[in-house]
N, C-alpha and C positions, 0 to 999 in steps of 0.2 A: 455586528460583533457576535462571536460565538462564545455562550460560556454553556456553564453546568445545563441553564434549562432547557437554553434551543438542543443541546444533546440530549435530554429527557424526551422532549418533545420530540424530537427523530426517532425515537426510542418507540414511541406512542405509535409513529405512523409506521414503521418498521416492523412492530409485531404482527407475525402471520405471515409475515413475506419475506423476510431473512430469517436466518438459522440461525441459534445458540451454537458456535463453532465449542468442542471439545479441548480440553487441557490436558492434553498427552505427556508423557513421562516414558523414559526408558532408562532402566539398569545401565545399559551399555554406557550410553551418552552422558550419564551422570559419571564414569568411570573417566571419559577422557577430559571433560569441566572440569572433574574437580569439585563437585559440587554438585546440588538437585537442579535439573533444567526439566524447567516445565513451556511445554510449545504449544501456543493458540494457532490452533490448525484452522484458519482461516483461508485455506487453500480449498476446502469442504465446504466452503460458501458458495449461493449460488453463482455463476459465471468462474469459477474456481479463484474467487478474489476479492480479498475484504472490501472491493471498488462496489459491488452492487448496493454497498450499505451508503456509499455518499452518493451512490446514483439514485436511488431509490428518494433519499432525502431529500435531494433538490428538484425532480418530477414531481414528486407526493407535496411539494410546500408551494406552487406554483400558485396561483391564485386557476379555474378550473380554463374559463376565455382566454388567457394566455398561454396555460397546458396545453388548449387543441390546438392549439398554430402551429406547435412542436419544437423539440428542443435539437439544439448540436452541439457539438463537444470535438475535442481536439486530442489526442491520444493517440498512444503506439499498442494497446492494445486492450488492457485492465481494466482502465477507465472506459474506455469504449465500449466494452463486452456491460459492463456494469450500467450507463447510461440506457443503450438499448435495449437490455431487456426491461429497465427500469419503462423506456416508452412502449415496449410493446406491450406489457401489461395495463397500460393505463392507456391503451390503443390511439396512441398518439404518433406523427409523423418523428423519423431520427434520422440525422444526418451526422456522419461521423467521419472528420477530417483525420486521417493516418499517415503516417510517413511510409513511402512505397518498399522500405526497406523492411518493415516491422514483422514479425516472424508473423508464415503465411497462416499455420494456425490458429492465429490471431484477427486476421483479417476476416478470413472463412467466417469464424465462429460469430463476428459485429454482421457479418451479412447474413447468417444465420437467424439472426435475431431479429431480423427485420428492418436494419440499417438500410440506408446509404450511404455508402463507404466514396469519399473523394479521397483518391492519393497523389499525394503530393511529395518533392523534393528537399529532405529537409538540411539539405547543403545548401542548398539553391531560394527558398520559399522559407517564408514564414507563417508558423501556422494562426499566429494571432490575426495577421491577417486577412488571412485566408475566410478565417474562423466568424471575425468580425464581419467583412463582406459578404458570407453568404447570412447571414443573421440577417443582417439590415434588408437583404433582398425579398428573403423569403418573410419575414415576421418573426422568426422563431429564438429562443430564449438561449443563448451561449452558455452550458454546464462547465466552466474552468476546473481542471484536473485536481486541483488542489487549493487556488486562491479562490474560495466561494464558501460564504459563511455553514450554507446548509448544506456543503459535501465533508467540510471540518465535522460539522454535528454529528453526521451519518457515522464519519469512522470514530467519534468518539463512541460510540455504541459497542463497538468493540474492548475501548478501556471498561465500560462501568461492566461488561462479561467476565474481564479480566480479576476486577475489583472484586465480584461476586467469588470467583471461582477462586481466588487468591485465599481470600478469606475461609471460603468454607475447607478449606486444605492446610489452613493454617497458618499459610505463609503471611505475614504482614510487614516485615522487610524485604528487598529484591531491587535489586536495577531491572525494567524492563526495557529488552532490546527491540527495536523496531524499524523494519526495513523503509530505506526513506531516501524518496526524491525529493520532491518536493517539501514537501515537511506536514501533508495532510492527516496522514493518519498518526503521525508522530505528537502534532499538534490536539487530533482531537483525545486523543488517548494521552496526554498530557491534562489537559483538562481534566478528562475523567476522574482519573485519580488522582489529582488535586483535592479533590471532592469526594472522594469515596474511597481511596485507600490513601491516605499521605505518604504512608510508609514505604510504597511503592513509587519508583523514580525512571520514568522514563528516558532511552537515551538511542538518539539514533543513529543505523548504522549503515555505509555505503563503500562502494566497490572503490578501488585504487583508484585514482584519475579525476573521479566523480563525485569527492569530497566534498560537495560546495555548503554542504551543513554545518558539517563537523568545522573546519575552517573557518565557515562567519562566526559559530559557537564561540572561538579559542580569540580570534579576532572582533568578537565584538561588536559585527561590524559584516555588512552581504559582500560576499566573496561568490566570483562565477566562476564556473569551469571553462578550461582554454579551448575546450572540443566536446563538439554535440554527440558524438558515436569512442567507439573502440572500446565496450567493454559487453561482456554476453550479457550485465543484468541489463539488458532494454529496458525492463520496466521501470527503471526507478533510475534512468540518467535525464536528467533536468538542469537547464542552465545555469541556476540560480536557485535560492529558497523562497519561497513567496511571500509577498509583501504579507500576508493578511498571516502564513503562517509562522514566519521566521519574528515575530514578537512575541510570541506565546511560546515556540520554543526557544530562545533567549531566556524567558521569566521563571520557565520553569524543567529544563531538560536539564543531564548531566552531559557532560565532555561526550562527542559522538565517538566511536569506533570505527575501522577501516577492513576490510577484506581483502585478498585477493579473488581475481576471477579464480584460480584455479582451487583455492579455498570455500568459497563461494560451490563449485561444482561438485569438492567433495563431500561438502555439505548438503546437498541434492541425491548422491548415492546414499547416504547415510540415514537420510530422509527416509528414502526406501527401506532400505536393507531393513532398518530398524524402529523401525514406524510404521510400515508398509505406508507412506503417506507419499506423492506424487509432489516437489515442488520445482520452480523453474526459478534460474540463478541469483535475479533480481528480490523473489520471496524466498532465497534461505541464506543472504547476508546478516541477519539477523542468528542465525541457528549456526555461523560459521565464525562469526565472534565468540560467542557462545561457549564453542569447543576450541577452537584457537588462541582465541585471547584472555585465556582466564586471570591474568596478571591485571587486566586491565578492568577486573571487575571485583565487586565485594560482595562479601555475604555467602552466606551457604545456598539459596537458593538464588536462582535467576529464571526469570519469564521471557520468553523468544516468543515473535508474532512472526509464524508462518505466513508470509501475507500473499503468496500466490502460487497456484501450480499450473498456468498456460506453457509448458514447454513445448519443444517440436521433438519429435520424436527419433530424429539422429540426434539432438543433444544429450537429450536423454539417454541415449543409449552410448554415448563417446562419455556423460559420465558412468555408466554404471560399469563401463568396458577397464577405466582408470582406475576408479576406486571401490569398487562392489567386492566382496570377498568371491 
């Protein structure tokens, strides 16, 4: 089970090898809100993705005879980039199952790092068990992208930054919006502030189609999405919400929010233009409720978690082509 301490305790292992991501503000963007938006720029994390923080956590918690056997993971790109650099520093074998569609940037960067990259069909294949057979083969320990108690911990290390910076800036009421597939970082960063800001209310947010949060939220109840692809945030389209984290966001999230992609991308120019900050579609539905949905939100301030900038760089550039002054 994940609560406040195992996040302290990823906290503990964590200093010295993740970054205190900053809490950004702009004029502009407080103009179209409607209100103060403040953005945890977790795109400035290492791997460009608050994923290094639950990679790190469940490598660093491993007992050390089962860390060397090496670990694998299963991911379209976030998680991946975050697990292996998490092994390469604690010079351990990684193996990381992708889907062959996943943006090539993404790919590169897990190989970069020191991976083995298997790509697989994910019309066709499953990655669980994909994922599960090479584990049993080889020895090595399965990191799940989000249903794992000590990758919930790692991204809760992001709320209690949150909690910190919230506070020392005044704000003590806020909805925090947070980009979510799965429901891992929405999960740990729910916790967090549970525990250290109350006042603050996390609520998570995903692209059209790929609602399956917001939906079980309203429903009570796990709701799956009809189709594994068709929308540009790859990183945050997920079946389902995970067992481990769809009970803690139940207990303690607000009503999710929805985007469009094309919303979603102007929120990525905008990122730019007015931040000079880099993120990719999937880490700025959070920042696109934000400016879009201000009806759907209360309070004068609101906290957006930038939670990733892997883009490829024709996306990036077809948004900045649309919507960049």
């Amino acid at each position: 089970m994940t609560d406040i301490a195992r996040i302290e305790a990823a906290r503990f292992r964590l200093n010295g090898h993740a970054l205190c991501t900053p809490l950004l503000g702009s004029a502009f963007l407080n103009d179209i809100a409607g209100r103060r938006v403040w953005i945890k720029s977790e795109c400035l994390q290492h791997t460009g993705s608050f994923k290094f923080r639950g990679g790190w956590s469940a490598v660093s918690a491993l007992e050390p005879d089962l860390r060397a056997k090496g670990v694998i993971a299963y991911s379209s790109g976030n998680h991946a980039q975050g697990v292996a650099l998490a092994a390469q520093r604690h010079g351990v074998p990684c193996v990381i199952v992708m889907p062959s569609d996943a943006p090539r940037l993404k790919i590169e960067n897990t190989r970069a790092y020191g991976a083995e990259v298997i790509l697989y069909d994910r019309h066709r294949e499953n990655r669980d068990a994909i994922g599960a057979r090479i584990a049993s083969m080889r020895g090595m320990t399965l990191i799940k992208p989000f249903d794992d108690a000590e990758v919930i911990a790692g991204q809760g290390t992001c709320g209690l930054e949150i909690a910190e910076q919230a506070t020392a800036l005044g704000v003590r009421q806020a909805d925090v919006l947070v980009c979510c597939g799965g429901g891992g970082l929405t999960a740990g960063i729910a916790l967090a502030l549970e525990s250290r800001a109350p006042g603050l209310r996390a609520r998570p947010v995903e692209p059209e189609g790929f609602d399956d949060t917001t939906r079980s939220l309203a429903a009570d109840a796990v709701c799956r999405n009809p189709h594994p692809t068709g929308s540009i945030c790859d990183a945050i389209l997920t079946p389902a919400p995970g067992a481990l984290t769809f009970p803690i966001n139940r207990r303690l999230c607000g009503p999710g929010l929805v985007v469009s992609d094309d919303e979603a991308l102007e929120a990525v120019a905008l990122a730019f233009t007015r931040l000079k900050i880099v993120l990719e579609p999937g880490g700025a539905v959070a920042l696109a409720a934000a400016l879009f949905r201000p009806d759907e939100i209360e309070g004068e301030d609101v906290i957006v978690v930038a939670s990733g900038g892997n883009i490829d760089t024709a996306l990036f550039q077809t948004a900045l082509s649309r919507f960049a002054e």
